[in-house]
C-alpha positions as CSV (number, residue, x, y, z in Angstrom):
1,X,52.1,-105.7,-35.6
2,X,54.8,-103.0,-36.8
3,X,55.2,-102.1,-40.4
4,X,59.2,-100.9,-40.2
5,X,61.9,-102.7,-38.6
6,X,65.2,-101.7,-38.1
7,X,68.0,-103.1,-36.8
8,X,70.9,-100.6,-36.1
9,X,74.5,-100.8,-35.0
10,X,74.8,-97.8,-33.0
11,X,73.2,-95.7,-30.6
12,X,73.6,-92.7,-32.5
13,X,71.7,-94.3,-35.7
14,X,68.5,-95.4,-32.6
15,X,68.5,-91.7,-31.7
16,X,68.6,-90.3,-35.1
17,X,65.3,-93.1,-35.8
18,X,63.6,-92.4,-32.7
19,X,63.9,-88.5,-33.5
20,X,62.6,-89.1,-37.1
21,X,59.6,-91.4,-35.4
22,X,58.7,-90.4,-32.4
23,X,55.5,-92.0,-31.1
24,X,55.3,-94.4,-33.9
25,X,58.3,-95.8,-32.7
26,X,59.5,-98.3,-30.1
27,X,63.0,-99.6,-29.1
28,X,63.4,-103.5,-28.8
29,X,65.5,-105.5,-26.9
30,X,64.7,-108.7,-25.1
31,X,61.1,-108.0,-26.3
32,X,59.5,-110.0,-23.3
33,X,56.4,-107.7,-22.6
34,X,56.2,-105.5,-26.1
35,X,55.5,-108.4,-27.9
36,X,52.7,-110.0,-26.1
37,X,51.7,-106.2,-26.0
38,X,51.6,-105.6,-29.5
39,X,50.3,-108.9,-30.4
40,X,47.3,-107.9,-27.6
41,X,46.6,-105.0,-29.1
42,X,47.7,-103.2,-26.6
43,X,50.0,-100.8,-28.4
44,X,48.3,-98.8,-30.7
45,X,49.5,-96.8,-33.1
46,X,53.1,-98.5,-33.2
47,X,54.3,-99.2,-36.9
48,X,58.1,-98.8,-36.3
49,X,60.3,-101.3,-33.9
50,X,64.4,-100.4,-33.6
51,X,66.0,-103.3,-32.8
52,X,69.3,-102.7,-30.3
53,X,69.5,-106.4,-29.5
54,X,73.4,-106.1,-31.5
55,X,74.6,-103.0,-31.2
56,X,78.1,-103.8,-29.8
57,X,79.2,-102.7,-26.1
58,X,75.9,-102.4,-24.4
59,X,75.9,-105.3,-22.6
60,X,78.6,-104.5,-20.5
61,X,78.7,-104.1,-16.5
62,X,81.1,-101.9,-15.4
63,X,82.3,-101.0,-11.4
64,X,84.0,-97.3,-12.1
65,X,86.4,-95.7,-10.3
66,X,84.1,-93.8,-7.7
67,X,82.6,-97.3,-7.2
68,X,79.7,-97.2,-9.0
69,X,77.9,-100.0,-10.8
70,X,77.3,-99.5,-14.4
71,X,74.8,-101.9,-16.4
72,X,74.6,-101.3,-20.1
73,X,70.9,-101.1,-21.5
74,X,71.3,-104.3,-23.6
75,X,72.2,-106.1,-20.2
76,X,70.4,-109.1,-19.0
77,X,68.7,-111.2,-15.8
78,X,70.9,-113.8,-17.0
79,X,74.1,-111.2,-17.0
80,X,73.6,-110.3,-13.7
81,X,72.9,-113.9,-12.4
82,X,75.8,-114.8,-14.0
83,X,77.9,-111.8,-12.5
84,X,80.4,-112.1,-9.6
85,X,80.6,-108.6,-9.3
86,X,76.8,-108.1,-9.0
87,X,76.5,-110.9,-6.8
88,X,79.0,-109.9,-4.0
89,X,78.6,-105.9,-4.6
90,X,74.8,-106.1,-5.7
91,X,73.3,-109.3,-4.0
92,X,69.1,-108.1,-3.6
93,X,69.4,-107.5,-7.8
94,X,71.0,-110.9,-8.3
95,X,68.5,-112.4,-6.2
96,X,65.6,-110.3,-8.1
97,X,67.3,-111.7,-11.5
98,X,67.1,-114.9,-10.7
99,X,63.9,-115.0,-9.7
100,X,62.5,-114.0,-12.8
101,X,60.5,-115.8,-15.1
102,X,62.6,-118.7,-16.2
103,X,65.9,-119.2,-18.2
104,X,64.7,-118.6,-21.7
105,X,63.1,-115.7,-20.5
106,X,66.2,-114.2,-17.9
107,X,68.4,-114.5,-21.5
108,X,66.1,-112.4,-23.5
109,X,64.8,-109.9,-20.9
110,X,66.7,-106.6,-19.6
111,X,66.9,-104.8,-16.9
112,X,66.5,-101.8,-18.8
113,X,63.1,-103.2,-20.3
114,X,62.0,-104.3,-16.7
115,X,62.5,-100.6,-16.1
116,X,60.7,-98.6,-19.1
117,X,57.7,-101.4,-18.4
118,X,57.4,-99.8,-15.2
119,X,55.0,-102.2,-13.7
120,X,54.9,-102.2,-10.0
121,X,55.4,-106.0,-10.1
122,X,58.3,-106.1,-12.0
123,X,60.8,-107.5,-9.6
124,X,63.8,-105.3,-10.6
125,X,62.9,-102.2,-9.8
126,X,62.4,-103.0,-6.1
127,X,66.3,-103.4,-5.5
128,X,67.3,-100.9,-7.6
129,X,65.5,-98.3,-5.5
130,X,66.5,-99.7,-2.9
131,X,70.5,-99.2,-3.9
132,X,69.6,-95.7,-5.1
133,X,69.9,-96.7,-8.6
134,X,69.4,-93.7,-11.3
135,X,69.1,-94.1,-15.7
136,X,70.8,-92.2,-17.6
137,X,68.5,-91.2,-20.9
138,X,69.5,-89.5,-24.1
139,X,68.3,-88.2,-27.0
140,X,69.4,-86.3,-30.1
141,X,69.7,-82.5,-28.1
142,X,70.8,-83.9,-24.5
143,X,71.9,-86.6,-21.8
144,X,69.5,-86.4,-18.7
145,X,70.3,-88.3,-15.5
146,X,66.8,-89.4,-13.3
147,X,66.8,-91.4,-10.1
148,X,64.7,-94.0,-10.0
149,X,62.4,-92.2,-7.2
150,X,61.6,-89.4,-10.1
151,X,61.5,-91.8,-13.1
152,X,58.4,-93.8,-12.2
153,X,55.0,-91.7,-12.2
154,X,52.5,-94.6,-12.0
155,X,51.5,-97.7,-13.3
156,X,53.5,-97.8,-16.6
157,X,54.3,-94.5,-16.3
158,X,58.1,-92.9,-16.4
159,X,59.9,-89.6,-17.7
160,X,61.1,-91.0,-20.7
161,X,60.5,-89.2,-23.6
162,X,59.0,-90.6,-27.0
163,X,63.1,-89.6,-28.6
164,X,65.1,-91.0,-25.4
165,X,66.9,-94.3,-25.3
166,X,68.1,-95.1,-21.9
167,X,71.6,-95.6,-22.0
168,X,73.1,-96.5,-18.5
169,X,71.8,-97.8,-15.3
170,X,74.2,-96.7,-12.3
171,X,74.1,-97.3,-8.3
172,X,76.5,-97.5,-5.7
173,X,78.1,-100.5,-5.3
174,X,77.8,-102.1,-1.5
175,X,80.6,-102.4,0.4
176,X,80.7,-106.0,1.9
177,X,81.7,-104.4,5.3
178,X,78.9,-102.1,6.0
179,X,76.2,-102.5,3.9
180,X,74.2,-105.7,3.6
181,X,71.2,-106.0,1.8
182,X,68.5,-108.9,0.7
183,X,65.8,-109.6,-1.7
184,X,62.3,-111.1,-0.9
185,X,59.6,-112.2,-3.7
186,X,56.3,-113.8,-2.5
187,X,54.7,-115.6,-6.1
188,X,52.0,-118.2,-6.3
189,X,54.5,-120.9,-7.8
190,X,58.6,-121.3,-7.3
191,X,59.0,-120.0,-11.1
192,X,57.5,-118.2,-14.0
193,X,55.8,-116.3,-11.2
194,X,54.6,-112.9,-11.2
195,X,55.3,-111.4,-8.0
196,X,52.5,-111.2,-5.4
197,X,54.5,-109.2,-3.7
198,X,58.6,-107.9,-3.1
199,X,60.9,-106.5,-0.5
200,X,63.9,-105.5,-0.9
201,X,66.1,-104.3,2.2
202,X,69.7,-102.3,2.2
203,X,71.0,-101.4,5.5
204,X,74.5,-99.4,6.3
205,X,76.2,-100.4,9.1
206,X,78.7,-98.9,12.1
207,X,79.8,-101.2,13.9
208,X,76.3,-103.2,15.6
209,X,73.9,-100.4,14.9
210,X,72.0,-99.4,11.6
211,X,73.3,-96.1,10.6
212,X,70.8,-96.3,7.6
213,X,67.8,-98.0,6.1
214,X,66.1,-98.4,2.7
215,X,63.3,-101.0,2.9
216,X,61.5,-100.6,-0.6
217,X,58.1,-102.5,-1.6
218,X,56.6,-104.0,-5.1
219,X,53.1,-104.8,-5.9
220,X,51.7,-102.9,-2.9
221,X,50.9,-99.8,-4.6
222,X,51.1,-97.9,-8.4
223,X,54.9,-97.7,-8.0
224,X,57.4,-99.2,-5.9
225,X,57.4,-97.3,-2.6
226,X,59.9,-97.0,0.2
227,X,58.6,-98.2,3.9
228,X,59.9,-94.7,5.3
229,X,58.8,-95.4,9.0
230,X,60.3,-98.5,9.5
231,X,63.3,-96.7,7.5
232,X,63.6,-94.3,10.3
233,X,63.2,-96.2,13.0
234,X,65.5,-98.9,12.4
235,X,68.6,-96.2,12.3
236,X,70.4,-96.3,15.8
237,X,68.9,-99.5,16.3
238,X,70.7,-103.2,16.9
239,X,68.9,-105.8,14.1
240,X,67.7,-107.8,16.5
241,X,64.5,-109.7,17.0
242,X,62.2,-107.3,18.7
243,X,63.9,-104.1,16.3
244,X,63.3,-106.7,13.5
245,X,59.4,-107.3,14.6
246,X,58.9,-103.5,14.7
247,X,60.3,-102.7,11.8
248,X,58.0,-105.4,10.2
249,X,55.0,-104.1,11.5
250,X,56.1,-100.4,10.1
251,X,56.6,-101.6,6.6
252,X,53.4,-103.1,6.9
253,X,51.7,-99.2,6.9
254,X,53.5,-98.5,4.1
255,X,51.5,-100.6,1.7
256,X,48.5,-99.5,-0.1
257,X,48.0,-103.1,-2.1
258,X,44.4,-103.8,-4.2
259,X,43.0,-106.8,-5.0
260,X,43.9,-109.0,-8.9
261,X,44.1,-112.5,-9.8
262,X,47.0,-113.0,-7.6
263,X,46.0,-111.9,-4.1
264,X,43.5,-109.7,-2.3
265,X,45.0,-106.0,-0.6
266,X,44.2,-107.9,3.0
267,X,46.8,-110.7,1.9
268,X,49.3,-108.4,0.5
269,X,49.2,-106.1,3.1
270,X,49.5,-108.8,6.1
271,X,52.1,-110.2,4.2
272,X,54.2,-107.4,3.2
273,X,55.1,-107.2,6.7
274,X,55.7,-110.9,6.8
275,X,57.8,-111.1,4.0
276,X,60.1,-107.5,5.4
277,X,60.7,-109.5,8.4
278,X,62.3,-112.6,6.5
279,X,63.9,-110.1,4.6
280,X,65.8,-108.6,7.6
281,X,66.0,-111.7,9.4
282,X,68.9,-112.9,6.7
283,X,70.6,-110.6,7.0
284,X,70.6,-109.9,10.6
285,X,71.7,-114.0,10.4
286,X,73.9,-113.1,7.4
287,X,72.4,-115.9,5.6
288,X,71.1,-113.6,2.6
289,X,71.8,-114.7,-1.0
290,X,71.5,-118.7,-0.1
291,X,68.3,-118.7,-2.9
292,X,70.7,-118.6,-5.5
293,X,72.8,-121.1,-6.4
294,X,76.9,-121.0,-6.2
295,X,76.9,-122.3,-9.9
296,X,73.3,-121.7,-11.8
297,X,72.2,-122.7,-15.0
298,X,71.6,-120.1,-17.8
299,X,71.6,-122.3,-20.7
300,X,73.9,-120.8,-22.3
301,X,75.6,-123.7,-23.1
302,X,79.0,-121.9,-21.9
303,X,80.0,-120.2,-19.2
304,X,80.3,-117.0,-20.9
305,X,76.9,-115.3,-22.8
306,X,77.6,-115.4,-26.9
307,X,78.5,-112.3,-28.7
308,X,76.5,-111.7,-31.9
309,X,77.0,-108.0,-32.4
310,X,76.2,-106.5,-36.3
311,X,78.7,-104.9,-38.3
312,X,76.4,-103.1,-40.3
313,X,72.6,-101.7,-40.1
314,X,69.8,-104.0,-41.5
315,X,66.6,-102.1,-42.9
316,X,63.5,-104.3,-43.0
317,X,61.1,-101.6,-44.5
318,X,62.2,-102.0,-48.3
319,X,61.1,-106.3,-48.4
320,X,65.0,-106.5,-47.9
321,X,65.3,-110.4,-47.2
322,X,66.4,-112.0,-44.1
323,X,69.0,-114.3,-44.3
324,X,69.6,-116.4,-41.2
325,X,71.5,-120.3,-40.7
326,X,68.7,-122.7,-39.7
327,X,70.7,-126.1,-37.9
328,X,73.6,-125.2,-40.2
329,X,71.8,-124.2,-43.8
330,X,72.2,-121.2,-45.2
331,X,68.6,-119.8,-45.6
332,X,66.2,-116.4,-47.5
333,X,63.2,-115.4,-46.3
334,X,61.5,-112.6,-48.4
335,X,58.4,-113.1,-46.7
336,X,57.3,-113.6,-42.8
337,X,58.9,-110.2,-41.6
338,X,56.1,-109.2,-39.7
339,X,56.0,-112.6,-37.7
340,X,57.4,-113.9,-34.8
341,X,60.5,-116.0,-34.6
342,X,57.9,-119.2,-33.9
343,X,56.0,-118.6,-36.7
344,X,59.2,-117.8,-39.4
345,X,60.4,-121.4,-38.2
346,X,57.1,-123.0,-38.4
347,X,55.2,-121.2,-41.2
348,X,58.2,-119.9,-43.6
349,X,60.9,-122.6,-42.8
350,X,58.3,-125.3,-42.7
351,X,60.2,-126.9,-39.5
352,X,56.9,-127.6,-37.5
353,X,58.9,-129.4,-34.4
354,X,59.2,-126.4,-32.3
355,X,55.9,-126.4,-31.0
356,X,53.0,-123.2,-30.3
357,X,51.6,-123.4,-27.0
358,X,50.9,-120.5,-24.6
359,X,52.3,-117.5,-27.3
360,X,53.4,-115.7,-23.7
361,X,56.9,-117.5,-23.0
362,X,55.1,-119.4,-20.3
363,X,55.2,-123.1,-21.3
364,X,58.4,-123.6,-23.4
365,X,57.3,-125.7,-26.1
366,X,59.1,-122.8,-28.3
367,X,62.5,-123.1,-26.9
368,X,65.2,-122.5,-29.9
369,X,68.7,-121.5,-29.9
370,X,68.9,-117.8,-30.9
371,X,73.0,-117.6,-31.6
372,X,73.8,-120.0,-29.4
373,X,71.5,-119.1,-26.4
374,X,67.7,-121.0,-25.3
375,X,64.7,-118.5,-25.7
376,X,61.4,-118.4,-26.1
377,X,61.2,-118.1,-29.7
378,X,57.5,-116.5,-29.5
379,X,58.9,-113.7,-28.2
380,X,61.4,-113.0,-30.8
381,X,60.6,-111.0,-33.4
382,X,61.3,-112.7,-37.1
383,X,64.1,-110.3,-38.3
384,X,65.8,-110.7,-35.2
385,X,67.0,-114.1,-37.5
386,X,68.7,-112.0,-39.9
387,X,72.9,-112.7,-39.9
388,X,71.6,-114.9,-36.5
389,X,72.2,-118.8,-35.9
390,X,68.7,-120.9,-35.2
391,X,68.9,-124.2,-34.0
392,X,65.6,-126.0,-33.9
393,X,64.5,-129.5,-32.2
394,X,65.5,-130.9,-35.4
395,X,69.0,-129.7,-35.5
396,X,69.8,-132.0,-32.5
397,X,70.1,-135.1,-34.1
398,X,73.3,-135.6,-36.0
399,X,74.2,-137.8,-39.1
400,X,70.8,-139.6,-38.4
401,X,71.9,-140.3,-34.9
402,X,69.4,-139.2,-32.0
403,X,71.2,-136.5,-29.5
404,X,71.4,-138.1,-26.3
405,X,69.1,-136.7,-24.8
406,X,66.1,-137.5,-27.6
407,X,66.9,-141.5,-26.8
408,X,66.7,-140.7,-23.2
409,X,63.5,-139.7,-23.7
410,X,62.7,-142.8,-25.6
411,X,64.3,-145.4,-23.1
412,X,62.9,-143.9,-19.8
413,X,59.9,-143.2,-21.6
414,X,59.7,-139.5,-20.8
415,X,57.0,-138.6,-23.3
416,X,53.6,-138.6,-23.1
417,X,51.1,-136.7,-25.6
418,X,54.8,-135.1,-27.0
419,X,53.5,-131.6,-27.7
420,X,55.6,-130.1,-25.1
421,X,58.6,-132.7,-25.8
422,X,60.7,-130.3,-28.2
423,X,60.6,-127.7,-25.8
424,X,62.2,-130.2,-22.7
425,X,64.2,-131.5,-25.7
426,X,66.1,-128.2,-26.3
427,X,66.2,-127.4,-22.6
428,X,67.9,-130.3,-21.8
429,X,70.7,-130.5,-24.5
430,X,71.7,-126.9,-23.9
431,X,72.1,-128.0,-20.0
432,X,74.0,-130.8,-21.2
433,X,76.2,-128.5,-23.3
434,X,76.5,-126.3,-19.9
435,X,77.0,-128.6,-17.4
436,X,77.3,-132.2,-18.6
437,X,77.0,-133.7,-15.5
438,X,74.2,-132.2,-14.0
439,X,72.9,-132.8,-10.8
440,X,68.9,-133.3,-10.3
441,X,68.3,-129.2,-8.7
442,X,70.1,-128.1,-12.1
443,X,68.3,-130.1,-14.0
444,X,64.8,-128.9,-12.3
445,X,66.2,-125.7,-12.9
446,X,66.7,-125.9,-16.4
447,X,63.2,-127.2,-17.1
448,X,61.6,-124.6,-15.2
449,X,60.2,-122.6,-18.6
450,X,58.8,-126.1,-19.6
451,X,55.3,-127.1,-19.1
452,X,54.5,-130.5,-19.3
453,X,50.1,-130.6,-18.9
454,X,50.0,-134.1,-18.9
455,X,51.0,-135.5,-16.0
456,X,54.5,-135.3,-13.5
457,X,58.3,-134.3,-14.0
458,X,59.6,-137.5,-12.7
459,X,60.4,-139.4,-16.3
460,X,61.7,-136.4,-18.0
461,X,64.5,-135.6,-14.8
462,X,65.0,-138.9,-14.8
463,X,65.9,-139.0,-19.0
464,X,68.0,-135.5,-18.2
465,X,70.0,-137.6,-15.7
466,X,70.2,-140.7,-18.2
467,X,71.3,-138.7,-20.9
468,X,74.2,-137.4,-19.1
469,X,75.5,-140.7,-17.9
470,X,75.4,-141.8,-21.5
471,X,77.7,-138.4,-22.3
C-alpha cells in the first residue's frame, strides 16, 4: 500500500507533488480500480497517493459558449446520470454512465479515471470517441490538449505523463436536430457487469440522409476502435432497414476481439454486429435513451450530489491524525492510515457492522455514507475520513429506535444468514432518504450493488416497500 498521502486543495499544489514524485506517485479520485490494483499488487513501486477527491470546482459540467461540453476531472457516472444537460446534449455517455457498475460505485468513480485506466472495456470511453471527445492534461511547464484517438496506445496505455493531471474533458455537444446518437453494452448480468462488449453510434443528419457517421467499438480489440467502413458507407444513406443491416455487417470487420472469462472472439465478433444494429435501430425509431430512467436513483439521498470540498491541505506522511465524525461523534485516529475505509471502521473504530465480503466493490456488504453519499467503503482509502462524515449501519437507529427500514427487515423477515444485511440496510435508507416512496424498479435499482448469496430478492423488496409505507 502507499507510504505518503496527501490530500491537497488545489491543482496547482497536485502539480507541484506530482513534479516532486514522479513515478512514485499516483493521483486518486473515485479510487475504483487503483485500489484493488494496489491492494493486488499490481502497482509496484507506488509509495505516494494525492488525493483530489476535495479540491473545490472540479466537479463541475460546463456547456461553453462555442457549445462545447466541459466535464471537470473530479466529475462522476453519477454526475452525468444525474445531468439534464448530458442527457439531452450527450445521451450515448449518460447511457454508458448508467450502465456502470452499480450506485455506490457510479458515486465514487470518474470519468476521468475510466479514462487514464484505459481499459478497452471500460464503457466510457466508447461514447466519448465517438462524440470526438479530447482531455486536456497539464503539468508544471505546460497545458497539452490530446483527442481521445491519440491518447490511448494500448491496453492501459495513454500519453499521459508520470507529472500530468488531466484537467478537462471537452466534446461537442449534439444538437437535438441533427445529430442523434445511442449507447449499446452487451454484459453477462443487467448490473455490476463488465462489458462483453459496447457500441456506441453518433450520426449527423440533413434532412433524411446521414451526412456523417461515427460507429466506435469496446472490448473488441486493445483500444476502442472506430467501425470506419460501415462509417463511410452509411453517409448519403437513409437509416433504414437494409442501410441498417449493411452497416451491421461492416462493423462487424471492424472487430478484432480475443477470447477471456467473459466471451470467446467468435461471440464477440458475431455479436458486435448484432449489438451495432440495435444500436442504429433506436435511433432510426428514435427510441434511444429509454434504458435510463426519467428519475434514477443515485443514493444520494437528495437530488443534488453533497459538496465536501477542503479548506486547507492535509499531509498524512508526518503520523498527522485523522479526525473524521463517525454517526455524529467526534473521532482521532493516529493509527490505520494505510488502510482502507472498511478496515478504519472495523479495525480502528471497532464498528464491526459494516460487513467484508468481496474487497472489489462487488457485493455491497460495505456500503457507508461517505459525507452524505452510499459507497463502497472498501474502496475508499482511510484518510479520505479526515474532516469527512461516516455513517455506518449503526448510525441508523436513533434514540434506541430501529430506522424503518431495520424493522422492515425484521417483520417481512428479509434476513437470512445477515452477513450481507448492513449492506441492503444502508442501501435502502439512503433510497428512502431519496425517494420516500419508492416504486419496486427503484427499489431493484437501488440494491443493485448488494449481493445477497443466500437465496432470492423477494423479502428484502418486499421490506424496502414496507418501510416506505410505514414513512
Amino acid at each position: 500500500m502507499w507510504q505518503e498521502y496527501y490530500q491537497p486543495a488545489q491543482v496547482e499544489e497536485v502539480l507541484d507533488l506530482l513534479d516532486q514524485y514522479q513515478a512514485r506517485a499516483r493521483i486518486i479520485a473515485g479510487g475504483t480500480d487503483l485500489i484493488l490494483e494496489l491492494e493486488a499488487g499490481l502497482r509496484s513501486g507506488i509509495e505516494v497517493l494525492i488525493d483530489v477527491s476535495r479540491i473545490a470546482g472540479l466537479d463541475q459540467i460546463v456547456l461553453d459558449e462555442d457549445n462545447n461540453i466541459h466535464l471537470g476531472p473530479l466529475v462522476t457516472h453519477n454526475h452525468c446520470v444525474a445531468s439534464k444537460l448530458i442527457r439531452e446534449c450527450a445521451l450515448p455517455l449518460a447511457q454508458a454512465c448508467w450502465q456502470v457498475g452499480a450506485p455506490q460505485i457510479r458515486n465514487r468513480g470518474t470519468i476521468a479515471g475510466n479514462l487514464i485506466t484505459a481499459s478497452p472495456a471500460n464503457d466510457t470511453i466508447t461514447p466519448l470517441m465517438a462524440m470526438e471527445a479530447k482531455v486536456v492534461v497539464r503539468s508544471k511547464e505546460e497545458e497539452r490538449t490530446i483527442s481521445l484517438e491519440e491518447f490511448f496506445k494500448g491496453v492501459r496505455k495513454t500519453l499521459l505523463k508520470e507529472n500530468e493531471m488531466l484537467v478537462d474533458i471537452v466534446f461537442p455537444a449534439l444538437q437535438s436536430e441533427k445529430q442523434k446518437g445511442n449507447f449499446y453494452k452487451l454484459g453477462l448480468r443487467r448490473a455490476q457487469a463488465i462489458s462483453v462488449i459496447n457500441v456506441a453510434a453518433v450520426l449527423d443528419f440533413e434532412e433524411e440522409k446521414v451526412l456523417k457517421a461515427r460507429i466506435t467499438l469496446g472490448s473488441v480489440a486493445p483500444t476502442i476502435v472506430h467501425a470506419t467502413e460501415a462509417e463511410e458507407y452509411l453517409v448519403g444513406k437513409e437509416l433504414n432497414v437494409e442501410t441498417i443491416s449493411k452497416a451491421s455487417e461492416l462493423t462487424e470487420k471492424a472487430a478484432k476481439p480475443i477470447d477471456d472469462l467473459r466471451g470467446s472472439a467468435e461471440y464477440r465478433k458475431y455479436m458486435i454486429g448484432v449489438s451495432a444494429g440495435r444500436a442504429l435501430e433506436a435511433i432510426a425509431n428514435n427510441t434511444q435513451g429509454e434504458d435510463i430512467p426519467s428519475d434514477p436513483v443515485l443514493l444520494w439521498g437528495t437530488k443534488t450530489f453533497p459538496e465536501f470540498n477542503l479548506a486547507e491541505s492535509s499531509n498524512f506522511t508526518s503520523n498527522q491524525p485523522i479526525q473524521t465524525t463517525i454517526n455524529g461523534k467526534k473521532v482521532e485516529f493516529k493509527t490505520g492510515h494505510q488502510k482502507t475505509l472498511l478496515r478504519l471502521i472495523r479495525e480502528e473504530a471497532g464498528l464491526t457492522g459494516t460487513k467484508e465480503g468481496c474487497s472489489e466493490g462487488e457485493c455491497g456488504a460495505c456500503t457507508v455514507y461517505l459525507d452524505g453519499v452510499a459507497v463502497m467503503s472498501c474502496l475508499v482509502p482511510a484518510p479520505r475520513a479526515h474532516q469527512a462524515e461516516i455513517e455506518t449501519v449503526e448510525g441508523l437507529s436513533q434514540d434506541e429506535r430501529l430506522h424503518p427500514v431495520q424493522q422492515a427487515f425484521i417483520d417481512e423477515a428479509a434476513v437470512q444468514c445477515g452477513y450481507c444485511t448492513p449492506g441492503f440496510l444502508m442501501s435502502a435508507a439512503k433510497l428512502l432518504d431519496e425517494k420516500p416512496e419508492p416504486s419496486k424498479e427503484d427499489i431493484q435499482y437501488a440494491i443493485t450493488g448488494n449481493l445477497c448469496r443466500c437465496t432470492g430478492y423477494y423479502k428484502i423488496i418486499r421490506a424496502v416497500e414496507t418501510a416506505g409505507k410505514a414513512r
